[in-house]
C-alpha positions in Angstrom: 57.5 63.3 -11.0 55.8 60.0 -11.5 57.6 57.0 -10.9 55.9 54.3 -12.6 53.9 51.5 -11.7 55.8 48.9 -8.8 58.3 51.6 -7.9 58.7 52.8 -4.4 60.8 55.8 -3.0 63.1 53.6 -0.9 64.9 52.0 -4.4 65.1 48.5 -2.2 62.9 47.4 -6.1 60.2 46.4 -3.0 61.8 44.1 -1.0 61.4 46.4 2.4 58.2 47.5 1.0 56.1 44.3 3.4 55.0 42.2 0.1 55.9 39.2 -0.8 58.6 37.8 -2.9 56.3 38.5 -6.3 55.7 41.8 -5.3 51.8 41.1 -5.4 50.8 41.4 -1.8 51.6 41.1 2.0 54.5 38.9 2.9 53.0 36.0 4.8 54.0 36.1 8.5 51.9 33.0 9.4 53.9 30.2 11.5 52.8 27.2 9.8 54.1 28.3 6.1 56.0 25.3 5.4 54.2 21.8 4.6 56.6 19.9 7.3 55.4 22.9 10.0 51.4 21.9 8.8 52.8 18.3 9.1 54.1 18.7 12.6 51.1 20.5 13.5 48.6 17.4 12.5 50.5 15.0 14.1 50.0 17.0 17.4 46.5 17.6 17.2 46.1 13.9 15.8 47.7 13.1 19.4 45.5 14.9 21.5 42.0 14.3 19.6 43.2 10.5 19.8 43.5 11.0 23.8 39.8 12.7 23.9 38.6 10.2 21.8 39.4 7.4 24.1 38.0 9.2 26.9 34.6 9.8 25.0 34.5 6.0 24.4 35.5 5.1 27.8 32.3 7.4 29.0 33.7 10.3 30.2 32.6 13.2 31.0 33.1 16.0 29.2 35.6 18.0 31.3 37.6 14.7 31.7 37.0 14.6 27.3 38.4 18.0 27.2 41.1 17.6 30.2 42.6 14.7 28.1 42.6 16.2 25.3 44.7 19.0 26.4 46.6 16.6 27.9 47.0 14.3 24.5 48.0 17.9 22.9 50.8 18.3 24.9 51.8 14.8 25.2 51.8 15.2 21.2 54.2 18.2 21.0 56.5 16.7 23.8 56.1 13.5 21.7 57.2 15.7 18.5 60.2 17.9 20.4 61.5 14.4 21.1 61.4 13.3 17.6 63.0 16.0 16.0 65.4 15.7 18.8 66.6 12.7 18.0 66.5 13.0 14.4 68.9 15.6 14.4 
């Protein structure tokens, strides 16, 4: 018995079926889906690649470059958990 094309045996019409709302391929399971998560994302690496900036322009070496900048990137996301604290 055929069932045509798009139909699956579990009769859910292919929502439980792991595509996406149009039914053309994989749902997306990706964190950063949403504009304001790709937002929030860029402001926190715009932190941290400010941080090792400034330390490449102060003539740093390049552990201290990369130490800061790991440091700038969490200072960022601290920065950004405390904005969206407070925005609430």
């Amino acid at each position: 018995m055929s069932r045509g094309p798009g139909r699956d045996s579990s009769g859910d019409g292919g929502r439980g079926s792991g595509r996406g709302p149009d039914g053309r391929g994989p749902a997306r399971s990706s964190a950063l889906t949403t504009p304001s998560d790709r937002l929030k994302g860029v402001f926190v690496l715009l932190v941290g690649l400010s941080g090792g900036t400034m330390a490449l322009q102060g003539g740093a070496s390049l552990a201290v470059v990369g130490l800061t900048t790991i440091g700038g990137i969490a200072a960022g996301g601290a920065l950004l958990w405390y904005l969206l604290w407070i925005l609430e």
